[in-house]
FIDRENFI-723011 format. One record per residue: x negated, y negated, z negated of N, C-alpha, C in turn; residue in one letter. Coordinates in steps of 0.1 Angstrom, whole numbers. Each point is the difference from the previous one (the first is absolute). Example, Ala and Ser with C-alpha at 12.3 -4.5 7.8 and 13.67 -1.06 7.14 Angstrom:
! residues 2
NODE  n.xx  n.yy  n.zz ca.xx ca.yy ca.zz  c.xx  c.yy  c.zz code
NODE  -132    57   -78     9   -12     0    -9   -12     0    A
NODE     4   -11     7    -9   -11     0     8   -11    -8    S
//
This chain:
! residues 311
NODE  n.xx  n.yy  n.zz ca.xx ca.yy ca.zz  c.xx  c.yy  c.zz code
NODE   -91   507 -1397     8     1   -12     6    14    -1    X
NODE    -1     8   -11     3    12    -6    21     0     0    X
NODE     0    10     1    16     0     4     0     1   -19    X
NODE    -6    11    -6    -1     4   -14    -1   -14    -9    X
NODE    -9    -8     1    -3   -14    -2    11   -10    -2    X
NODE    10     3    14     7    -9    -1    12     7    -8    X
NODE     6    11    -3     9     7    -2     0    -4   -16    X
NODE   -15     1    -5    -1     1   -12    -1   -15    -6    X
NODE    -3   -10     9     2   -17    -2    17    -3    -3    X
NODE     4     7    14    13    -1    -4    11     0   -10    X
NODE    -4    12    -6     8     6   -11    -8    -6   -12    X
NODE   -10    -6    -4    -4    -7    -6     6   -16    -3    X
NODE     1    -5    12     4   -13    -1    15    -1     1    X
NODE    11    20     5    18   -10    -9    -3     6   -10    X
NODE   -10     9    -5     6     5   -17    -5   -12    -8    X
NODE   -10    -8     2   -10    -7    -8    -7     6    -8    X
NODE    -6    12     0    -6     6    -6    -9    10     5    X
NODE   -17    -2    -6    -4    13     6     8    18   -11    X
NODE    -1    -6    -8     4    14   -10    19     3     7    X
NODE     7    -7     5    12     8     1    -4     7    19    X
NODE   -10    -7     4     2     2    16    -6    14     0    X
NODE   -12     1   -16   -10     9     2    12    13     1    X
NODE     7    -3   -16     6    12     4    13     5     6    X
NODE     2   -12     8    15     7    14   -10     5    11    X
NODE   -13    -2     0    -9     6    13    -9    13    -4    X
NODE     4    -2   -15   -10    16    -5   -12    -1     3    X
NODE    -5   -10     1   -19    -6    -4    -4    -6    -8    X
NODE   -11     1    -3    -9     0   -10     1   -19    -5    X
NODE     3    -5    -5    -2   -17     1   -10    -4     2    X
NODE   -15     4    -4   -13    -8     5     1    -1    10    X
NODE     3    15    12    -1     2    12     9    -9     8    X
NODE    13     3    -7     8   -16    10   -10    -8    -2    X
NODE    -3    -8   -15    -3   -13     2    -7     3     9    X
NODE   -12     8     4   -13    -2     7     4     1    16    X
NODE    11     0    -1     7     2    19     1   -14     0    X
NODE    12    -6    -8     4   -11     2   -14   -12     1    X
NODE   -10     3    -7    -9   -11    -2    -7     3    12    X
NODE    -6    12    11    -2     4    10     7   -10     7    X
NODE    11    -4     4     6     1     8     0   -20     0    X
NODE    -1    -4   -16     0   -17     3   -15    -1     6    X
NODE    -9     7    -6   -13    -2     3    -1     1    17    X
NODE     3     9     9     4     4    14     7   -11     7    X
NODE     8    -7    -6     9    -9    -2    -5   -18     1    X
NODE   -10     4   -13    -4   -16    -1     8    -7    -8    X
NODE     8     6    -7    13    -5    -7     2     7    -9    X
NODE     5   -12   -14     5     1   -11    16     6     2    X
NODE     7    11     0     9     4     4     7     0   -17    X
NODE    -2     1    -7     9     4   -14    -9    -7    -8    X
NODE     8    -9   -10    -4    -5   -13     4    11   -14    X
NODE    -9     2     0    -3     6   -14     4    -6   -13    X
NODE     6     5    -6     3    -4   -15     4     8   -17    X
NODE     1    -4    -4     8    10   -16    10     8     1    X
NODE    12    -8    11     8     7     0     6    11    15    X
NODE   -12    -6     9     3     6     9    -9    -4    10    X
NODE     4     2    11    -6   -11    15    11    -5     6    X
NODE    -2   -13     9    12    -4    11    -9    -3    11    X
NODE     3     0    12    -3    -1    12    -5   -14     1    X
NODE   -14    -6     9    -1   -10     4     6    -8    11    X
NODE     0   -10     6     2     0    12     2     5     8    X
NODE   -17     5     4    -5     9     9     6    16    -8    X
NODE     1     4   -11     8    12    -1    14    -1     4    X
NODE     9   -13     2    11     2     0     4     3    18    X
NODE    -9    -8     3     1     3    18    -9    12     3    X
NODE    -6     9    -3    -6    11     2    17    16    -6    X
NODE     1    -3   -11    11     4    -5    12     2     9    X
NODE     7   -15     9     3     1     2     0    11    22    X
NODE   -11    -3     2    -4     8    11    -2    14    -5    X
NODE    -5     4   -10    -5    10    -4    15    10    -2    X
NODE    11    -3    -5     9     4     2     9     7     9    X
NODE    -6    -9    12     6     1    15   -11     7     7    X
NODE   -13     2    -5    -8    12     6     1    12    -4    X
NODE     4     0   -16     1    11    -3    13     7     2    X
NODE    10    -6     4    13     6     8    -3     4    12    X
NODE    -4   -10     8    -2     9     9    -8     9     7    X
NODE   -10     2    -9    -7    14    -1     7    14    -3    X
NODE    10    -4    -9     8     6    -2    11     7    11    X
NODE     4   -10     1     9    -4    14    -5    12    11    X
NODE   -13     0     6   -10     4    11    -2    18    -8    X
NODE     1     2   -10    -4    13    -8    19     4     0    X
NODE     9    -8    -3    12    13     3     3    -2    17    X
NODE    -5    -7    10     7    -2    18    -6    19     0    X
NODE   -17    -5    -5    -2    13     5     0    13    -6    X
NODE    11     2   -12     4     8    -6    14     6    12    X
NODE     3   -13     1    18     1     6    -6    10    15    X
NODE   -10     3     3     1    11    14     1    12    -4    X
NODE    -4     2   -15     3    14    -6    17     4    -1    X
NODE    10   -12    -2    10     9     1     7   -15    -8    X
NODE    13     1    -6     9    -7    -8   -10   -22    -6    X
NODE     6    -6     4   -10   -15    -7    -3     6   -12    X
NODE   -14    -9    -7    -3     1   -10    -5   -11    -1    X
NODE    -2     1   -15    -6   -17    -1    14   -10    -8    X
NODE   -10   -13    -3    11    -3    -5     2   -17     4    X
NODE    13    -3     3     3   -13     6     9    -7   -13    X
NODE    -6   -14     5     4   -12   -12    10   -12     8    X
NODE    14     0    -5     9   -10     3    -1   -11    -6    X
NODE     1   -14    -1    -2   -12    -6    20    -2     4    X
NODE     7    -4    -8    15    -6     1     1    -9    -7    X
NODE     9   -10     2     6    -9   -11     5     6   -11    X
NODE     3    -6   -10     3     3   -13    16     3     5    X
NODE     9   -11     3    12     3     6     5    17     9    X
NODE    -8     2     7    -1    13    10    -3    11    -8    X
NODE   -16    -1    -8    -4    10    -7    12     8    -9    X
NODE     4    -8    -8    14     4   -11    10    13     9    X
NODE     7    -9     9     6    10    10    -8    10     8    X
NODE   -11     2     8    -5     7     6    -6    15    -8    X
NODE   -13    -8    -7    -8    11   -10     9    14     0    X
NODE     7     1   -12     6    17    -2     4     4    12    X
NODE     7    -5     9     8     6    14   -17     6     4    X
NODE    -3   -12     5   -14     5    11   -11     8    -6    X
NODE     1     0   -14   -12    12    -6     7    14     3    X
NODE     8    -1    -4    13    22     1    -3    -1    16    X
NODE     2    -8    10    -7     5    13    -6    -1     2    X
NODE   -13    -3    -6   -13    -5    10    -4    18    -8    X
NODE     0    -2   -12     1    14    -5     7    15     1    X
NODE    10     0     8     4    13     8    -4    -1    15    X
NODE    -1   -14     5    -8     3    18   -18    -1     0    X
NODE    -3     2    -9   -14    -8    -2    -7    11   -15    X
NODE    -1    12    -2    -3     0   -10   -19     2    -2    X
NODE    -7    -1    11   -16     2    -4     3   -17    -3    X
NODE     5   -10    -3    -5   -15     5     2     2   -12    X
NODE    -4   -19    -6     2    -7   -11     2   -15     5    X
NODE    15    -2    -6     6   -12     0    -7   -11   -12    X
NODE    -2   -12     6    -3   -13   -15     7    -7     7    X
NODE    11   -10   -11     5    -9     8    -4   -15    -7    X
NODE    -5   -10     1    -5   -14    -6    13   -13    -1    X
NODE     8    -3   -11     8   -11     3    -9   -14     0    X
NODE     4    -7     8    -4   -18     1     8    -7     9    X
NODE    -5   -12    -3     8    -7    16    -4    -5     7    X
NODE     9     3    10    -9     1    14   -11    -9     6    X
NODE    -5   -12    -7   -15    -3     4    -8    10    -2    X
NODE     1     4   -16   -11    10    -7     2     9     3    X
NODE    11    10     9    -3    11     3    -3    -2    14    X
NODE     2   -12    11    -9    -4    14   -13     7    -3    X
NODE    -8    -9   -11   -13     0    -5     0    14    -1    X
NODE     3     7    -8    -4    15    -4     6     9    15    X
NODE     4    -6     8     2     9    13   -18    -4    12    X
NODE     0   -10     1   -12    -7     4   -12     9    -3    X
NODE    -3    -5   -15    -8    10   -11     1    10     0    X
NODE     2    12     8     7    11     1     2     6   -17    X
NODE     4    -9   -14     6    10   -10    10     6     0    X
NODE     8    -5    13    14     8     5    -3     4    15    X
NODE     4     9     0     1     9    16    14   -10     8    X
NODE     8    -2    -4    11    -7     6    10    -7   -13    X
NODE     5    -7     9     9    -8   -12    14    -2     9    X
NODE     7    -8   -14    16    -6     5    -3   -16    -4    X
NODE     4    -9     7    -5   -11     4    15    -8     5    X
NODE     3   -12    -6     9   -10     3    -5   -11     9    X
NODE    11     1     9    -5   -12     9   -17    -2     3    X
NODE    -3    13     3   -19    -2     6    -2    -8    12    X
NODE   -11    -6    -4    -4    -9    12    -8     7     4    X
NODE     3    -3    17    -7     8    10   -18    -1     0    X
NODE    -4    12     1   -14    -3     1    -4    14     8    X
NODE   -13    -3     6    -5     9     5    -8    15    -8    X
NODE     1    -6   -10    -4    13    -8     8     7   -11    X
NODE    12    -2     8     8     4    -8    12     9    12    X
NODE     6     9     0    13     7     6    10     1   -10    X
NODE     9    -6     7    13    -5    -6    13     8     6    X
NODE     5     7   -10    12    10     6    12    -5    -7    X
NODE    11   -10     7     9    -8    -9    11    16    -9    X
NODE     0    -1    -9    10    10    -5    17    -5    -4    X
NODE     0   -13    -5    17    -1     1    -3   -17    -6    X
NODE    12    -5     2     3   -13    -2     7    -6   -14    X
NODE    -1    -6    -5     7     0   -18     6   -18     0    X
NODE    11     0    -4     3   -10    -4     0   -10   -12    X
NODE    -6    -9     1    -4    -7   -12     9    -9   -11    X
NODE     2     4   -12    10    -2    -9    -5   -14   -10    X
NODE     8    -6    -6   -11   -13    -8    10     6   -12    X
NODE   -10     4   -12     2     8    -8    -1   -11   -13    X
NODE    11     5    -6     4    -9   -13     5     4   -16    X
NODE     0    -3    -7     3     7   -12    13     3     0    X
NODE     1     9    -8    19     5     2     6   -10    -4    X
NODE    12     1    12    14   -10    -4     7    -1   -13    X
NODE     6    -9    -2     4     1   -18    15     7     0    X
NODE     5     1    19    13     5     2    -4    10    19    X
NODE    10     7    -5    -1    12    12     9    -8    16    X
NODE    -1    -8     2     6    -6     9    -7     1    11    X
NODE     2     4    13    -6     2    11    -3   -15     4    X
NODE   -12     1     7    -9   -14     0    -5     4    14    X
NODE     0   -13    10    -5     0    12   -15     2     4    X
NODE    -4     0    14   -16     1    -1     3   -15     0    X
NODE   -16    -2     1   -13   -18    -1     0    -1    10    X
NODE     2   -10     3    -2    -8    19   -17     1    -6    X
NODE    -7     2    15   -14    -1    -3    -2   -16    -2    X
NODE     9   -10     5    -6   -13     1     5    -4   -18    X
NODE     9     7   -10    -4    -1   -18   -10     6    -6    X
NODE    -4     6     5   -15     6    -6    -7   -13    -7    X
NODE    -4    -7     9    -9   -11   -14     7    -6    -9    X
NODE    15     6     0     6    -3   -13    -3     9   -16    X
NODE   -12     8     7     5     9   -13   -15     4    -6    X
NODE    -5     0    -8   -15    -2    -7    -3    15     4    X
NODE   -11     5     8    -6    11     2   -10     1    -8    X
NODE     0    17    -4   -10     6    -3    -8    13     5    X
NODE   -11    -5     8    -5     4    11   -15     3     2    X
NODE    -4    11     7   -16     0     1    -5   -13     4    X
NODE   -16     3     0    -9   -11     5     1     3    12    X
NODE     0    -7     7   -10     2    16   -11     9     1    X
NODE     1    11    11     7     1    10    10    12     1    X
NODE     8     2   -11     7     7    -2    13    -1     8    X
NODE     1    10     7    11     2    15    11    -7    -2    X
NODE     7     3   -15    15    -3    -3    -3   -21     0    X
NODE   -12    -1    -3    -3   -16    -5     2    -6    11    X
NODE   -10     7    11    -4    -4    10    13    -4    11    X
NODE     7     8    -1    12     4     7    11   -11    -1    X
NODE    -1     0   -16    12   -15    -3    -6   -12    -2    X
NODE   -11    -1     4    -4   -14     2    -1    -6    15    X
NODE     0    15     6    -4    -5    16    14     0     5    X
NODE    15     5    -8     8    -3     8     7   -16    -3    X
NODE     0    -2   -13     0   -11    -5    -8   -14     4    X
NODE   -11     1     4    -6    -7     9     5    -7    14    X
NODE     4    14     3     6    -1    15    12   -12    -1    X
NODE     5     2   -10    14    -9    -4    -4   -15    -5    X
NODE   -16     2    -2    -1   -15    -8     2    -3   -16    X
NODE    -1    17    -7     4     1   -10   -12     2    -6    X
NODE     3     3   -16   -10     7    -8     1     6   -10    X
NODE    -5    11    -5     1     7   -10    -1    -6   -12    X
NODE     8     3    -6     1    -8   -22    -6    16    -4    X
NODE   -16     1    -4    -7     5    -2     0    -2   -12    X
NODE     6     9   -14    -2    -2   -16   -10     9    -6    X
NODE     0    11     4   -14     5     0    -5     8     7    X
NODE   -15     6     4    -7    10     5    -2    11    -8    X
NODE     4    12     5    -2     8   -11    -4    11    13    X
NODE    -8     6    -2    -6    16    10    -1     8   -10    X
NODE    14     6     0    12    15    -3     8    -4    -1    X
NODE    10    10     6    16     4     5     5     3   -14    X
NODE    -5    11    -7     4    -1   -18    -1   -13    -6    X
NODE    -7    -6     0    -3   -15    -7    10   -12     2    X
NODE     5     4    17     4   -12    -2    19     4     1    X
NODE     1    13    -1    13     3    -3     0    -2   -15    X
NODE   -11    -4    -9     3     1   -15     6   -13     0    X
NODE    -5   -10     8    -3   -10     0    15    -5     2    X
NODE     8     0    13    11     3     6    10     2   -11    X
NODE    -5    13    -6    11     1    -9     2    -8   -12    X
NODE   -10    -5    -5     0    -8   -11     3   -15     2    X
NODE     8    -4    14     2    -9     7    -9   -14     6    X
NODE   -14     5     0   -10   -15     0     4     1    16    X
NODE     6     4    12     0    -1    10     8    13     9    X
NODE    -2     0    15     2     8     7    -5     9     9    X
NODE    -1     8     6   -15     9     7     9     3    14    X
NODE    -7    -2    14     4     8    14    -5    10    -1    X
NODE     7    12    -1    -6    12     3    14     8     4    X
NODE    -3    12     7     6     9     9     7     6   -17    X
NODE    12    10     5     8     7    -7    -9     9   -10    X
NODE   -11     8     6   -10     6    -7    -5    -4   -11    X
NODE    -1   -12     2   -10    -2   -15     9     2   -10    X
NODE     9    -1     0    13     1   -10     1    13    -4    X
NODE     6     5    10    -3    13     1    -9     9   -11    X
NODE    -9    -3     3   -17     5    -4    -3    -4   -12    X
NODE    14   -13   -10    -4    -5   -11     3    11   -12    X
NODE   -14     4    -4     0    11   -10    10    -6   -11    X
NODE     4    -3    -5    14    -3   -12    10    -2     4    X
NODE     2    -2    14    13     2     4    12   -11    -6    X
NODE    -7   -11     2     8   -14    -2     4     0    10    X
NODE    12   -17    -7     7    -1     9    -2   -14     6    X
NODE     2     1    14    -6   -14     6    10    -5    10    X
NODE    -1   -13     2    13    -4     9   -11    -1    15    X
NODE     4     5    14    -6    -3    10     9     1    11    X
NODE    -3   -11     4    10    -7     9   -12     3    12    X
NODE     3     2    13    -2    -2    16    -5   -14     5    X
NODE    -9     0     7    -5   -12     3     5    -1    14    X
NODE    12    -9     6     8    -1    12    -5   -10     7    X
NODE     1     3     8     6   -15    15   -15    -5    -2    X
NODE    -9     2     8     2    17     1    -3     9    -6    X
NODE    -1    11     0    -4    11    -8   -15     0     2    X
NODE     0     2   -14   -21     0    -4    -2    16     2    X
NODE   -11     5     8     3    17     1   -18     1    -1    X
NODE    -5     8    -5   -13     2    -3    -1    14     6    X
NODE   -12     3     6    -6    16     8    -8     3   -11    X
NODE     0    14    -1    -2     8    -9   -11    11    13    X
NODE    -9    -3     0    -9     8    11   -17     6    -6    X
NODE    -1    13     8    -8    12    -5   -12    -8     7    X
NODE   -11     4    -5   -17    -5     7    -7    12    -4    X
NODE    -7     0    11   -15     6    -5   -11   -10     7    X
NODE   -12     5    -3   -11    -7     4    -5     3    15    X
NODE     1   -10     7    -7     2    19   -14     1    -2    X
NODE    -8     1   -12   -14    -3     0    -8    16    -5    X
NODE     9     8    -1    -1    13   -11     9     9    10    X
NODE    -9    14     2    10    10     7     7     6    -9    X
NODE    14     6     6    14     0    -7    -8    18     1    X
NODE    -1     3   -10     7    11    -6    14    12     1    X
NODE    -4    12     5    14     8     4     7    -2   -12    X
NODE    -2     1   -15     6    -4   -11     9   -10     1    X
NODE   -11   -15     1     7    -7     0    10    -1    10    X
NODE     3     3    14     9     0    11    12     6    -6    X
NODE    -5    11    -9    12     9    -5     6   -10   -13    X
NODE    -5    -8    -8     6    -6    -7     5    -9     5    X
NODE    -3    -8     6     9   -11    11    12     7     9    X
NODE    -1    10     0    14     7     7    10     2   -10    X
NODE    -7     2   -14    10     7    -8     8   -13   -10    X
NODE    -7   -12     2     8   -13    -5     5    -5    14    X
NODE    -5     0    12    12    -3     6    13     9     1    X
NODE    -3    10    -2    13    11    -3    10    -8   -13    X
NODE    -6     1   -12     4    -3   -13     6   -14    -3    X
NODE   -14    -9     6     6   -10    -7    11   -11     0    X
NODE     4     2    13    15   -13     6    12     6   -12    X
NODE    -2    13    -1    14     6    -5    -2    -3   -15    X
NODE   -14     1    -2    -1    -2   -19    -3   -15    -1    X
NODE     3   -11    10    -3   -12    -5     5    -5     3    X
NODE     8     2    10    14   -12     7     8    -4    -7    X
NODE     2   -10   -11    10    -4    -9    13    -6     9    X
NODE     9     5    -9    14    -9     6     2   -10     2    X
NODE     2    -7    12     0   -15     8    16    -3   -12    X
NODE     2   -13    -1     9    -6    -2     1   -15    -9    X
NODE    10    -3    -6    -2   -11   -11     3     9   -11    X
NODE    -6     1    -9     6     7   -16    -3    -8   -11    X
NODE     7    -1    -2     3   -13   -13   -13     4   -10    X
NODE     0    15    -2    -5     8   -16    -9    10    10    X
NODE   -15     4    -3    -7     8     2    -6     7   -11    X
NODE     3    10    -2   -10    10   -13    -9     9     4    X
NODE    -8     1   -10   -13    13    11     8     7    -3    X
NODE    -7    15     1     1    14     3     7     5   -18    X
NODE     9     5     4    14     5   -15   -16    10    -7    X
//
């Protein structure tokens, strides 16, 4: 298999197009097509469906796609280690964060990664933390930030700080200070919550369990934006740490109370891949968010009646 072949399959199957891939790669379009069709032929496989308005990936393109990704990083990966004996990292490393973290982190950690770091190039990917597991796995991220990760062997886990988990609610109709939720009222109150196996889900079902309880599940929704819209427009309530509030771009106002007796506390911890050699880059980015990030993400522990994002 052609490293060229696959590079040019790639960029083929996210633009959907041979004419926009042709020209972000500055080749000729017959010539892609005639790589790409090299390469199903080589292949044995129908890799892209052809159409009027474009192509989409097959099956078999979608799982080639998605390896193809992770080879062509780390080729990349292997082309700046051995850049980095010449002198200063180069190269460029990819963070995967939660939507909640990303908000806070991003600006702080670009102005340093960009005065300690300047031959590199930073990309950073928001999702939640299943989909960014997967894209750490898949090497489309060099390292990620990751809630409550379950232990595995192909994974290195560096716990970075501990967050307390808030059951978040539409603003009060009065400014009165309001206690935290015994964790044993929780299935009093209609959640609106990822699917499985989303950390925060996973988390409050397994302590609730332990009690003989169970989650009042009103909806599934996978995004932290969505379901603060959600929240706010009162169809329910969301667990999530002080951050996601935080991080809420309009800067509403939400009532979040503390989940007590006991306290629900979720780990907020750094990974990279045990399957993939670490990169001097990468080592140096993983130093420069354990530096950064406790101080840029540690929200204030307490009960607060009224939470607003960022003035």
């Amino acid at each position: 298999m052609d490293l060229k072949q696959l590079e040019y399959f790639v960029h083929v199957a996210e633009l959907g197009s041979f004419t926009k891939a042709a020209a972000l790669l500055s080749v000729a379009q017959p010539a892609l097509s005639r790589q790409v069709r090299s390469l199903e032929v080589e292949l044995k496989q129908t890799l892209l469906l052809r159409n009027g308005r474009g192509v989409s990936p097959t099956e078999a393109g979608k799982r080639l796609l998605a390896h193809g990704r992770g080879i062509l990083q780390q080729v990349e990966r292997a082309r700046a280690e051995l850049e980095d004996v010449k002198g200063a990292p180069v190269g460029r490393v990819a963070i995967g964060v939660p939507p909640s973290v990303g908000k806070m982190l991003t600006v702080p950690l670009v102005a340093a990664f960009q005065a300690r770091l300047p031959r590199a190039a930073l990309g950073i990917v928001e999702g939640l933390t299943t989909y960014v597991t997967e894209w750490l796995l898949t090497g489309r991220v060099d390292l990620a930030l990751l809630y409550n990760p379950v232990p595995s062997p192909a994974l290195d886990i560096i716990p970075l700080l501990e967050e307390q988990l808030y059951l978040i609610g539409a603003a009060p109709r009065t400014a009165a200070r309001r206690s935290g939720v015994r964790l044993r009222e929780l299935p009093q109150y209609p959640l609106i919550i990822p699917s499985r196996p989303n950390a925060f889900r996973m988390q409050v079902e397994t302590v609730l369990a332990n009690l003989g309880l169970k989650a009042h599940v009103a909806l599934e929704i996978d995004g932290v934006p969505a379901i603060l819209d959600l929240v706010h427009q009162g169809y329910g309530h969301a667990v999530l740490p002080l951050n996601a509030v935080r991080a809420d771009n309009l800067r509403r106002t939400f009532d979040a109370r503390p989940i007590v007796e006991p306290r629900l506390r979720t780990v907020l911890a750094l990974a990279i891949s045990a399957q993939r050699p670490t990169t001097p880059l990468v080592r140096r980015t993983l130093e420069l968010i354990k530096q950064l990030g406790p101080g840029l993400l540690r929200a204030p522990d307490g009960p607060p009646a009224r939470r607003r994002g960022p003035r």
